[in-house]
Biopython code that builds the backbone (N, CA, C, O; Angstrom):
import numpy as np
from Bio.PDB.StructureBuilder import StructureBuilder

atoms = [
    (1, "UNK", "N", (207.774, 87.270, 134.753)),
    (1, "UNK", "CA", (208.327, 88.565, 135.069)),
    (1, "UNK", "C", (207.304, 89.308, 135.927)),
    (1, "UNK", "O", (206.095, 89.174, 135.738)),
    (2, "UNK", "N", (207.772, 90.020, 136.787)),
    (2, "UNK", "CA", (206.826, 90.840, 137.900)),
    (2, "UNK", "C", (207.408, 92.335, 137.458)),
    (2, "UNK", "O", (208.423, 92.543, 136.793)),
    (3, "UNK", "N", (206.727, 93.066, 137.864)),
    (3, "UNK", "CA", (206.642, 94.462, 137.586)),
    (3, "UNK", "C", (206.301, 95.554, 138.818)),
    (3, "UNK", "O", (205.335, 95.295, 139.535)),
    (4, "UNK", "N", (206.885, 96.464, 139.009)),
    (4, "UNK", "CA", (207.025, 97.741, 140.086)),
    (4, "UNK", "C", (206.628, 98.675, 139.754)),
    (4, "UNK", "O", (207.074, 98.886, 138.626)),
    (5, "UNK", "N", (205.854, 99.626, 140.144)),
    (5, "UNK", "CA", (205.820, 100.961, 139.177)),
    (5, "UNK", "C", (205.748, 102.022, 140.386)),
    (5, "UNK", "O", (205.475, 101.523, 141.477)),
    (6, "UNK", "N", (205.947, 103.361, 140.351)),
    (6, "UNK", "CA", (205.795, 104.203, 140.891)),
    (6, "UNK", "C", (206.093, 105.343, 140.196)),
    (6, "UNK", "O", (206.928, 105.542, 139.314)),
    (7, "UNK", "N", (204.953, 106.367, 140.941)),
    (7, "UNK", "CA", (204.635, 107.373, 140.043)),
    (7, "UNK", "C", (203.419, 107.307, 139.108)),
    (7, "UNK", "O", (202.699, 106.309, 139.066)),
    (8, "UNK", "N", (203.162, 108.660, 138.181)),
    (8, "UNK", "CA", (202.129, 108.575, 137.549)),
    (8, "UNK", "C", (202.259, 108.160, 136.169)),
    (8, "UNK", "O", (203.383, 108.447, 135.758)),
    (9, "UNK", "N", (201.599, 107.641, 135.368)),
    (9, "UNK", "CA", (201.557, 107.327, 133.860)),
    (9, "UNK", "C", (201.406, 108.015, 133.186)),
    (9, "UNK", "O", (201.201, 107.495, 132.088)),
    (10, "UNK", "N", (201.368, 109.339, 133.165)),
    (10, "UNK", "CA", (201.311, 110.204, 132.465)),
    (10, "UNK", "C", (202.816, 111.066, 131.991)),
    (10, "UNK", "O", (203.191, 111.725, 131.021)),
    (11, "UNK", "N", (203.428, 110.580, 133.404)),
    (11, "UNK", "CA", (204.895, 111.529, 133.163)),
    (11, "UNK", "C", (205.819, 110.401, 132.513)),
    (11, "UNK", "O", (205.685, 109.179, 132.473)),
    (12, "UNK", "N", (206.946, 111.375, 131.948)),
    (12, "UNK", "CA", (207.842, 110.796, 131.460)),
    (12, "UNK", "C", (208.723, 109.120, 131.926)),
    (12, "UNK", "O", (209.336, 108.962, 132.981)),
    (13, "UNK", "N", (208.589, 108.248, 131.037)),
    (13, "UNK", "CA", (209.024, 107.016, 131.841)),
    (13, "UNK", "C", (210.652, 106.704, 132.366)),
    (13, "UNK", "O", (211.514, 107.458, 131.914)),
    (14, "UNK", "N", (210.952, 105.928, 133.033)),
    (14, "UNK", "CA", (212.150, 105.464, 133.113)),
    (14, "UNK", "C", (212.093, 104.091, 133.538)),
    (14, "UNK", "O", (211.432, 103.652, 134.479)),
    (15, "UNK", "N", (213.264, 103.102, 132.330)),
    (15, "UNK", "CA", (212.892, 101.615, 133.082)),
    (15, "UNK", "C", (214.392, 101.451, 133.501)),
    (15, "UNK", "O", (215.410, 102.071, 133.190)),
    (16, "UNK", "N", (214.117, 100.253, 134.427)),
    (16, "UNK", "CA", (215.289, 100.176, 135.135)),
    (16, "UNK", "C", (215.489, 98.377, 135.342)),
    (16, "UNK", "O", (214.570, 97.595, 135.583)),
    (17, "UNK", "N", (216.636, 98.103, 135.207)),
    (17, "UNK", "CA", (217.079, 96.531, 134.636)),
    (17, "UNK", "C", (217.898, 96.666, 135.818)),
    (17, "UNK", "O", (218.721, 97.559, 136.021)),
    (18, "UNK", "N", (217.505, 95.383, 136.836)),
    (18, "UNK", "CA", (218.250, 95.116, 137.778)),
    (18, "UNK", "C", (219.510, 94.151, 137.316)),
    (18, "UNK", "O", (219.802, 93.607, 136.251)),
    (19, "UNK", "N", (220.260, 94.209, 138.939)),
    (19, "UNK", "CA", (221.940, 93.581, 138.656)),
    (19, "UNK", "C", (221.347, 92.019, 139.093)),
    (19, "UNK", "O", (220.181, 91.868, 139.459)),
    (20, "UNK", "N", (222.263, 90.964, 139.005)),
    (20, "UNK", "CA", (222.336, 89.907, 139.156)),
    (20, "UNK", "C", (222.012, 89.587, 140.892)),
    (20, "UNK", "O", (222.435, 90.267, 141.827)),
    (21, "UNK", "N", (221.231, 88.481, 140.974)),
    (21, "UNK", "CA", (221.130, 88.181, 142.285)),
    (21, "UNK", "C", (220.249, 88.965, 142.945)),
    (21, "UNK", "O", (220.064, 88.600, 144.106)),
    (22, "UNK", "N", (219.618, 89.960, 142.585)),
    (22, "UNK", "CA", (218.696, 90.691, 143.254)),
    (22, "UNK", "C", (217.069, 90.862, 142.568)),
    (22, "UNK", "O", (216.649, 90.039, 141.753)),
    (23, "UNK", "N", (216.338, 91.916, 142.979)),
    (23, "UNK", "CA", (215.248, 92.204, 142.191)),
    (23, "UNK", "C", (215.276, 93.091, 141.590)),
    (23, "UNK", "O", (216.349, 93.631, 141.318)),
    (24, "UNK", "N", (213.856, 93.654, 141.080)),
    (24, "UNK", "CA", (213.637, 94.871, 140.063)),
    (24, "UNK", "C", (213.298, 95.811, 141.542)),
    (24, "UNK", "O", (213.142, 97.012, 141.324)),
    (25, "UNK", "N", (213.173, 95.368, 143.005)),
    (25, "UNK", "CA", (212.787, 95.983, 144.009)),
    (25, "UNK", "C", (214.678, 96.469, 144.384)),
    (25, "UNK", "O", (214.810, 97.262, 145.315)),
    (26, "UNK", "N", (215.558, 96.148, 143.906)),
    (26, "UNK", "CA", (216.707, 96.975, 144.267)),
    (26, "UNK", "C", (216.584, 98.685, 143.952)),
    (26, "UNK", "O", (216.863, 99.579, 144.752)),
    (27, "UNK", "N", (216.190, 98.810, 142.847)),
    (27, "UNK", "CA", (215.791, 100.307, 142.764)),
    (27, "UNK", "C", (214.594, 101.037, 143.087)),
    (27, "UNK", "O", (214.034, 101.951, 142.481)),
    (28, "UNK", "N", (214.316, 100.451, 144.162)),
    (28, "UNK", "CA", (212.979, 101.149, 144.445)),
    (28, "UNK", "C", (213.731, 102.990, 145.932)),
    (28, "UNK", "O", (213.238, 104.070, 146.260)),
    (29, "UNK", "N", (214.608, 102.489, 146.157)),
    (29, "UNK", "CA", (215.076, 103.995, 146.790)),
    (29, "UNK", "C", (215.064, 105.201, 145.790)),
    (29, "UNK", "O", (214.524, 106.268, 146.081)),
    (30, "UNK", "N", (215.713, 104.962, 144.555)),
    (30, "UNK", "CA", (215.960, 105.488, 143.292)),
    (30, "UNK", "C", (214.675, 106.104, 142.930)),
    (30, "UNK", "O", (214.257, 107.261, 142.877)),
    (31, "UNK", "N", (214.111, 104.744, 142.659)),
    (31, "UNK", "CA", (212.246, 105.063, 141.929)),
    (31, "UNK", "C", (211.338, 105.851, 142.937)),
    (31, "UNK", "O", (210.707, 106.830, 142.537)),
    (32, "UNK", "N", (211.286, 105.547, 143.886)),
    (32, "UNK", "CA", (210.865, 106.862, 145.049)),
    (32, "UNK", "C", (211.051, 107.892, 145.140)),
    (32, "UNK", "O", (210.269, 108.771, 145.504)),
    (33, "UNK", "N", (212.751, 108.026, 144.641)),
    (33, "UNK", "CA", (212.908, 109.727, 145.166)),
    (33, "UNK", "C", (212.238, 110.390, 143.430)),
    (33, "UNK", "O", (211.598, 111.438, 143.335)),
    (34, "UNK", "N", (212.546, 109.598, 142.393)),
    (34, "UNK", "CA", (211.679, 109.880, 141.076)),
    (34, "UNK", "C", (210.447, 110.132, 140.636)),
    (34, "UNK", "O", (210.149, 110.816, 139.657)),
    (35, "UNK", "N", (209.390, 109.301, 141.720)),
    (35, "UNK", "CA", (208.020, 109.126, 141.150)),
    (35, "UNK", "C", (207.614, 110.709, 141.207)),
    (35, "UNK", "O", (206.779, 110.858, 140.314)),
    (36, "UNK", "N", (207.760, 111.517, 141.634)),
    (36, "UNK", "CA", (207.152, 112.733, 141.801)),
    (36, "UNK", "C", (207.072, 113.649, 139.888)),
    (36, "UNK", "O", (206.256, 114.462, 139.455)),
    (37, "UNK", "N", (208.225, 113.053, 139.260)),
    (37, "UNK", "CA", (208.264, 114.008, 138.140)),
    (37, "UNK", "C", (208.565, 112.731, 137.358)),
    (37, "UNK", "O", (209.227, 112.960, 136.347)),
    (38, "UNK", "N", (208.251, 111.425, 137.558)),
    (38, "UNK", "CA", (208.900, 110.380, 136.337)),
    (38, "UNK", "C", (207.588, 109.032, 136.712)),
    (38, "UNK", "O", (206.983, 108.859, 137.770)),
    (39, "UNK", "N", (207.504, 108.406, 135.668)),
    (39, "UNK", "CA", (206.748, 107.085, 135.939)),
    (39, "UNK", "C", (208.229, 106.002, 135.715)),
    (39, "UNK", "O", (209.029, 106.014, 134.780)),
    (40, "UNK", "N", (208.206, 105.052, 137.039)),
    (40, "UNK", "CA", (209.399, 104.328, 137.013)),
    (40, "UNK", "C", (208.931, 102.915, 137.099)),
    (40, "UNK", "O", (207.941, 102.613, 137.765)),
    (41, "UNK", "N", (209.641, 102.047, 136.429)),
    (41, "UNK", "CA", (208.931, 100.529, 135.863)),
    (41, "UNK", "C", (210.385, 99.752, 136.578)),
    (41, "UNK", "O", (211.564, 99.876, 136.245)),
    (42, "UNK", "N", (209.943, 99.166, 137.357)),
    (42, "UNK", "CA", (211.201, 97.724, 138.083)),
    (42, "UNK", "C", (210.399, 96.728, 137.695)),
    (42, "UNK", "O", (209.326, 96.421, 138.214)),
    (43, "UNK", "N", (211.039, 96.111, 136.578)),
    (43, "UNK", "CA", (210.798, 94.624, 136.147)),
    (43, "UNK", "C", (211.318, 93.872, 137.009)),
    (43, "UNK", "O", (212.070, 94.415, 137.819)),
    (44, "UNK", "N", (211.126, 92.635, 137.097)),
    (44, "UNK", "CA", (212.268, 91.736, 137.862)),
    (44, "UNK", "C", (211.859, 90.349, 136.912)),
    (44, "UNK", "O", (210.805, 89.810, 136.573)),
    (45, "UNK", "N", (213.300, 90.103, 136.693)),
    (45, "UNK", "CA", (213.548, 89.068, 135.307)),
    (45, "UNK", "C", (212.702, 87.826, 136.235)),
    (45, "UNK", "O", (212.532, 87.633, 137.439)),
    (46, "UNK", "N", (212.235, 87.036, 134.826)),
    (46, "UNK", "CA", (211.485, 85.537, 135.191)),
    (46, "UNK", "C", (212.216, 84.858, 136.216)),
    (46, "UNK", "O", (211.672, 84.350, 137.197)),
    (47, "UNK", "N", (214.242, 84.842, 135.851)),
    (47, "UNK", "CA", (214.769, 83.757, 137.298)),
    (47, "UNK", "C", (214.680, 83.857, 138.370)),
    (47, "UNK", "O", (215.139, 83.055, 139.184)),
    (48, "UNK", "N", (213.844, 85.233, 138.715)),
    (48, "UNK", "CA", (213.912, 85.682, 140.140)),
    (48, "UNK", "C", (212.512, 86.000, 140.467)),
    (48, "UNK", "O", (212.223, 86.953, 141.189)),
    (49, "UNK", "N", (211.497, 85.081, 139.856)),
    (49, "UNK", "CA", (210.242, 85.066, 140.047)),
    (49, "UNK", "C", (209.462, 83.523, 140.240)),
    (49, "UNK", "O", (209.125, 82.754, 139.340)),
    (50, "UNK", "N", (209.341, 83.394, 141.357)),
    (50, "UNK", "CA", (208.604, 82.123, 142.016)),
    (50, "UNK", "C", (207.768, 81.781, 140.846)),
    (50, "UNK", "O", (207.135, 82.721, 140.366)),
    (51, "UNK", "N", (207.627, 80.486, 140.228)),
    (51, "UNK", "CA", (206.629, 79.911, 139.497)),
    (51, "UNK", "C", (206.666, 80.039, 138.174)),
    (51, "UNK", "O", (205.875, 79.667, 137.307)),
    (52, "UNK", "N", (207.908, 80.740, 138.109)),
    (52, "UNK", "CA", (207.802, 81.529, 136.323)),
    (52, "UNK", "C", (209.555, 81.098, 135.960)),
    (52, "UNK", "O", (210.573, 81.368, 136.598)),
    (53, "UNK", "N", (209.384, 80.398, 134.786)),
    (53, "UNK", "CA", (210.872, 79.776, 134.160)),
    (53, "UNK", "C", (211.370, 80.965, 133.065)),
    (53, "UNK", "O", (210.570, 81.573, 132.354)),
    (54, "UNK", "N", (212.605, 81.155, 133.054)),
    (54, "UNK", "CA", (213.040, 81.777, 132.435)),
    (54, "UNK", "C", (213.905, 81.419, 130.973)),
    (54, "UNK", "O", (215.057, 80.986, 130.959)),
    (55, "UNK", "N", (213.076, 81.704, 129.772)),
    (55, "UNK", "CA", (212.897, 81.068, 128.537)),
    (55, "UNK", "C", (214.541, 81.588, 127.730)),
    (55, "UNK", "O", (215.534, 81.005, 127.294)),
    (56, "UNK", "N", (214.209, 82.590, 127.832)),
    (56, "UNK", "CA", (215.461, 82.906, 126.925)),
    (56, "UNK", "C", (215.590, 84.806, 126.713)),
    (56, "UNK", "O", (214.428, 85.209, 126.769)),
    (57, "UNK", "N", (216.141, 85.500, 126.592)),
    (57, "UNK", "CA", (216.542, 87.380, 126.654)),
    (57, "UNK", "C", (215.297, 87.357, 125.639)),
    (57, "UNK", "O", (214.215, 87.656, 126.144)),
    (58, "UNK", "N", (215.311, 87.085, 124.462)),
    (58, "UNK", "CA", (214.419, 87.492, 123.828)),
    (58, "UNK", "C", (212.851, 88.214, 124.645)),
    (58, "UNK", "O", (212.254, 89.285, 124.751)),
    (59, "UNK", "N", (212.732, 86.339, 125.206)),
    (59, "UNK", "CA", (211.539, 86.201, 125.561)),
    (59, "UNK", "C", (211.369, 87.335, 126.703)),
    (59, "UNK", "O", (210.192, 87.671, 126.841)),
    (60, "UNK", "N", (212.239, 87.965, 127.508)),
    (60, "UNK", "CA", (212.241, 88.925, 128.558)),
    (60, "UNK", "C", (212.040, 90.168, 128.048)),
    (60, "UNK", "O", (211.205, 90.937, 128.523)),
    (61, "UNK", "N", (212.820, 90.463, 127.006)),
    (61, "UNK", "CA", (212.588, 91.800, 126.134)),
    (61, "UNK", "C", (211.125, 92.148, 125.805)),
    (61, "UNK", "O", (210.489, 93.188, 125.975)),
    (62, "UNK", "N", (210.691, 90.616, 125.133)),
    (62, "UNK", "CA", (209.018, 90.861, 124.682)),
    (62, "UNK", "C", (208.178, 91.364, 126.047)),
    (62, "UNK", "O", (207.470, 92.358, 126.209)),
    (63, "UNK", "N", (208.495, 90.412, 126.848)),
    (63, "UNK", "CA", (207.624, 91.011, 128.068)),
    (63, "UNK", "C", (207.384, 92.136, 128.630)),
    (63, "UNK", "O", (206.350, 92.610, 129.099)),
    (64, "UNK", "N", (208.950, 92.710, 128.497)),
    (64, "UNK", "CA", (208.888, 94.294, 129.023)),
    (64, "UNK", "C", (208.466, 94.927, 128.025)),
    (64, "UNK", "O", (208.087, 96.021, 128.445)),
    (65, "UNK", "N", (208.277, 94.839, 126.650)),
    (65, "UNK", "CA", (207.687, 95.631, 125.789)),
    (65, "UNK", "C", (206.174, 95.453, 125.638)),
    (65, "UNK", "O", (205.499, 96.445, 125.363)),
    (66, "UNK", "N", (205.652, 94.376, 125.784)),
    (66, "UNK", "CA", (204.338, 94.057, 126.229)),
    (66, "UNK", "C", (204.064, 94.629, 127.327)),
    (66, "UNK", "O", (202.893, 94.995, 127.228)),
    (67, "UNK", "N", (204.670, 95.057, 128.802)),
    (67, "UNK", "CA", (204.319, 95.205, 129.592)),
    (67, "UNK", "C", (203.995, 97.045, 129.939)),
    (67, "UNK", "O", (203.356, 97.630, 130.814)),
    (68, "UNK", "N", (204.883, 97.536, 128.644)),
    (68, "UNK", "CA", (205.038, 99.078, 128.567)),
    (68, "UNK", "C", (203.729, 99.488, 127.814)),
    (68, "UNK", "O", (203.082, 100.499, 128.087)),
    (69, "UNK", "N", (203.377, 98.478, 126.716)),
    (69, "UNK", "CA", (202.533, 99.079, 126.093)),
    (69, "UNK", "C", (200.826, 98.889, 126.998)),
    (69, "UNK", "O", (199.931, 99.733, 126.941)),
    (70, "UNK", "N", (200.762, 97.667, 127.717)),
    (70, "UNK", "CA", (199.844, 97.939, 128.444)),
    (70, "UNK", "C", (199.796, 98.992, 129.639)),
    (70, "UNK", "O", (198.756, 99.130, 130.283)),
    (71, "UNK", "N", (200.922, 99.718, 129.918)),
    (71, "UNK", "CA", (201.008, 100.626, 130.556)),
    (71, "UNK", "C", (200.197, 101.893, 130.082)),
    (71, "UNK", "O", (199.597, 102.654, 130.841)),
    (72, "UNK", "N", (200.288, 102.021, 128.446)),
    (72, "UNK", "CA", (200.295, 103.260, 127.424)),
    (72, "UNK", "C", (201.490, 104.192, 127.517)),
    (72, "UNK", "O", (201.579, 105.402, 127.309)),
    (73, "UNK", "N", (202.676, 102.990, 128.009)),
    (73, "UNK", "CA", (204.384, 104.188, 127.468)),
    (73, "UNK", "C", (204.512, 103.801, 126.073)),
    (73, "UNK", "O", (204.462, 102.671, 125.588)),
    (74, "UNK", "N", (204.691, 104.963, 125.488)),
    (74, "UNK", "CA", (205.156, 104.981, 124.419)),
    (74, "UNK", "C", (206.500, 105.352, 124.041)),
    (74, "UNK", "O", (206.879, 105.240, 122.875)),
    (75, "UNK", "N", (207.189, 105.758, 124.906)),
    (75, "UNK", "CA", (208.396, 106.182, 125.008)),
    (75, "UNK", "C", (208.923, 106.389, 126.151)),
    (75, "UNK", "O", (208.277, 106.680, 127.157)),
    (76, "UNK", "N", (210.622, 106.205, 126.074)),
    (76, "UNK", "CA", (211.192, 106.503, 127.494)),
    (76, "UNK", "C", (212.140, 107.580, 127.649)),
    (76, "UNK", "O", (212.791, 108.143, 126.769)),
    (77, "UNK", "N", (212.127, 107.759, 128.730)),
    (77, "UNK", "CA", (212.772, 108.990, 129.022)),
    (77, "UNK", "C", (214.516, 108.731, 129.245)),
    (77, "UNK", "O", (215.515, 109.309, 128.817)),
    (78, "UNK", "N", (214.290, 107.589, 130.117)),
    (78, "UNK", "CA", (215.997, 106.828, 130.342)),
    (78, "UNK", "C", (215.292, 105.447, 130.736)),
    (78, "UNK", "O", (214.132, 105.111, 130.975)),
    (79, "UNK", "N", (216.719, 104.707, 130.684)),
    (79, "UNK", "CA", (216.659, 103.476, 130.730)),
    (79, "UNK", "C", (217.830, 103.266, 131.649)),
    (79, "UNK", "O", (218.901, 103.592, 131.138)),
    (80, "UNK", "N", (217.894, 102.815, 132.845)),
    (80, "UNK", "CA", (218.923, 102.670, 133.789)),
    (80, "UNK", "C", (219.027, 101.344, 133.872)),
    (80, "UNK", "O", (218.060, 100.585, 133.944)),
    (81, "UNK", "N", (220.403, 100.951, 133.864)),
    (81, "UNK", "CA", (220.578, 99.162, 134.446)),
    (81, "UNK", "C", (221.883, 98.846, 135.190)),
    (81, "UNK", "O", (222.643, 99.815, 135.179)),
    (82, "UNK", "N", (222.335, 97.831, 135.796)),
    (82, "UNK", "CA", (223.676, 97.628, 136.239)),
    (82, "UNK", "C", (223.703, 96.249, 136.116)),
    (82, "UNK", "O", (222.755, 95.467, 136.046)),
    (83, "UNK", "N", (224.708, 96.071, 136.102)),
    (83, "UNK", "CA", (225.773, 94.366, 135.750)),
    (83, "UNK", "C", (224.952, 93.206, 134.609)),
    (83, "UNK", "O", (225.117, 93.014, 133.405)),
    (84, "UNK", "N", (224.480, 92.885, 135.124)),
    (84, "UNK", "CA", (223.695, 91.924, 134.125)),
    (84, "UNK", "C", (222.944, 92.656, 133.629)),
    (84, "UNK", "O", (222.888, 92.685, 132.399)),
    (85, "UNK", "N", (222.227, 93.381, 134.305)),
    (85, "UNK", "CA", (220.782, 93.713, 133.453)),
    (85, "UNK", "C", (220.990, 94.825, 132.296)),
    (85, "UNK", "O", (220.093, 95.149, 131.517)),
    (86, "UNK", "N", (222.696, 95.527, 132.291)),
    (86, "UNK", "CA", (222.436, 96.156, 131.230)),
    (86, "UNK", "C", (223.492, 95.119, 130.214)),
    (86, "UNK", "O", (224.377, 95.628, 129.525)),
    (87, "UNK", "N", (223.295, 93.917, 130.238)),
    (87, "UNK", "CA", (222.948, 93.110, 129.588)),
    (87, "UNK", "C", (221.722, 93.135, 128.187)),
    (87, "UNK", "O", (221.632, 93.180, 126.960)),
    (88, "UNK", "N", (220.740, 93.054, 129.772)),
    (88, "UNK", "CA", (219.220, 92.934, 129.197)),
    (88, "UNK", "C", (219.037, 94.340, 128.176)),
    (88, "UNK", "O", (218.735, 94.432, 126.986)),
    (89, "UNK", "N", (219.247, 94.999, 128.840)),
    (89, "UNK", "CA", (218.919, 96.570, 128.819)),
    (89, "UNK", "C", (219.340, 97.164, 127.455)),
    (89, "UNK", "O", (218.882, 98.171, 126.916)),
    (90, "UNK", "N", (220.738, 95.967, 126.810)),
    (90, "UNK", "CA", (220.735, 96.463, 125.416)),
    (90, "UNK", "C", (220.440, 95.394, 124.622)),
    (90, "UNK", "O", (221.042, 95.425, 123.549)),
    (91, "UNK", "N", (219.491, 94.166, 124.834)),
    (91, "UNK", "CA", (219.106, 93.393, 123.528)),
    (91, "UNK", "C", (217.731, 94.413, 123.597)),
    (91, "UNK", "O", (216.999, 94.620, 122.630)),
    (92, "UNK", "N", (217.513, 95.119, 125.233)),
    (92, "UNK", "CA", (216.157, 95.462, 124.889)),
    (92, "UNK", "C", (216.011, 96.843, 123.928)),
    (92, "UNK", "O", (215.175, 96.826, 123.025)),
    (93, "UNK", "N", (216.749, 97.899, 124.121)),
    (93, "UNK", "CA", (217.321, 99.309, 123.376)),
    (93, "UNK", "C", (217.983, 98.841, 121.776)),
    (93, "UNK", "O", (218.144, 99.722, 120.930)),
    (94, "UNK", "N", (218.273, 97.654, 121.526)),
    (94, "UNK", "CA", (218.570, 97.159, 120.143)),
    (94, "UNK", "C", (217.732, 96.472, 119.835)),
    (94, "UNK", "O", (218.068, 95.927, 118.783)),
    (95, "UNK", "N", (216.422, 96.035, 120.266)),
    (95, "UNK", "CA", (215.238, 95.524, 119.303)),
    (95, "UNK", "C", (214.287, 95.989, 119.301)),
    (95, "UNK", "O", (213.633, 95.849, 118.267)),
    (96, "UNK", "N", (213.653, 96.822, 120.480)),
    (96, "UNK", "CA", (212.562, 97.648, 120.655)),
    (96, "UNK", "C", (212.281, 98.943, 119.492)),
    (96, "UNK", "O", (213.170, 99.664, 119.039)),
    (97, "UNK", "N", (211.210, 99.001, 119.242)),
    (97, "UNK", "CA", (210.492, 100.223, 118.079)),
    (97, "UNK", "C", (210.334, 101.280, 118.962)),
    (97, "UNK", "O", (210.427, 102.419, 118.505)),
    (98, "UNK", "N", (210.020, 101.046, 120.634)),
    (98, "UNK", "CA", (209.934, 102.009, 121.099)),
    (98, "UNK", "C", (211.077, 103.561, 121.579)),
    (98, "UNK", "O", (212.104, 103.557, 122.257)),
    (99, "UNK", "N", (210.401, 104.669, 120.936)),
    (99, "UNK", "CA", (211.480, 105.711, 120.941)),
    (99, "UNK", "C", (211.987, 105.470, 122.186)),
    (99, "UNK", "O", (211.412, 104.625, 122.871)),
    (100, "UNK", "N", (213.226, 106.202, 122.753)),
    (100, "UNK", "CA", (213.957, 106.289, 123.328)),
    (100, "UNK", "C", (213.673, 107.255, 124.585)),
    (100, "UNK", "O", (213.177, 106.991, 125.680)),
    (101, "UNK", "N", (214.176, 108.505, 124.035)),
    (101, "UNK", "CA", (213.953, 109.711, 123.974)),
    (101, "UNK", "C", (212.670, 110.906, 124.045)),
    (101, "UNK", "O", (212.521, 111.579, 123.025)),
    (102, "UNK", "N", (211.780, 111.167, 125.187)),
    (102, "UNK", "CA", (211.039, 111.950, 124.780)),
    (102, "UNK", "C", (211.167, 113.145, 124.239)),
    (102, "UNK", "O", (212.116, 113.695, 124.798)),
    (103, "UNK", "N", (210.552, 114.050, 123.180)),
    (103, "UNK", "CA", (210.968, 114.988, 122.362)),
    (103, "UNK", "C", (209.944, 115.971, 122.903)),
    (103, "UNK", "O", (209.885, 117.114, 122.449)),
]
sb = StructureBuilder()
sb.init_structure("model")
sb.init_model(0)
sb.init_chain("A")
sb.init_seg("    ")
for serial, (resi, resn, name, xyz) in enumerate(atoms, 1):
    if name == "N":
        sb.init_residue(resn, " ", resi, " ")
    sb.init_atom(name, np.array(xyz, "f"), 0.0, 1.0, " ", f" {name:<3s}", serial, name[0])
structure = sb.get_structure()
């Protein structure tokens, strides 16, 4: 899995689960006009990453949750996805500890 970010780590997060056939770089128009008031995370799933096999949803979920916490998100603000990826987007929002919602 490869990873996008824009914006600062300090502000509120938003991750974003790309559609089928594309990357986690499809929302980068989106994540641009955001970074100013949001930290925005474009994963792009293992099948669409040169050199890297894609194991199973689980195994994708762990990654992005591994990949948040080395960030230091502890929480998200929204979670955006389309076609497949909000697929992903709800084994990941139905197994994750991480809040949702910043309060």
């Amino acid at each position: 899995m490869l990873f996008q970010t824009y914006g600062d780590r300090r502000n509120p997060a938003v991750l974003f689960f790309h559609a089928m056939g594309v990357t986690g770089a499809s929302s980068e128009p989106i994540a641009r006009y955001l970074q100013d008031r949001y930290f925005c995370i474009l994963p792009t799933s293992t099948v669409y990453c040169e050199g890297q096999k894609y194991v199973s949803k689980a195994d994708e979920v762990r990654q992005v949750e591994e990949y948040l916490k080395s960030q230091g998100v502890e929480r998200l603000e929204l979670v955006a996805a389309s076609s497949i990826g909000a697929d992903l987007a709800m084994a990941f929002l139905t197994g994750t500890k991480l809040p949702f919602i910043r309060k």
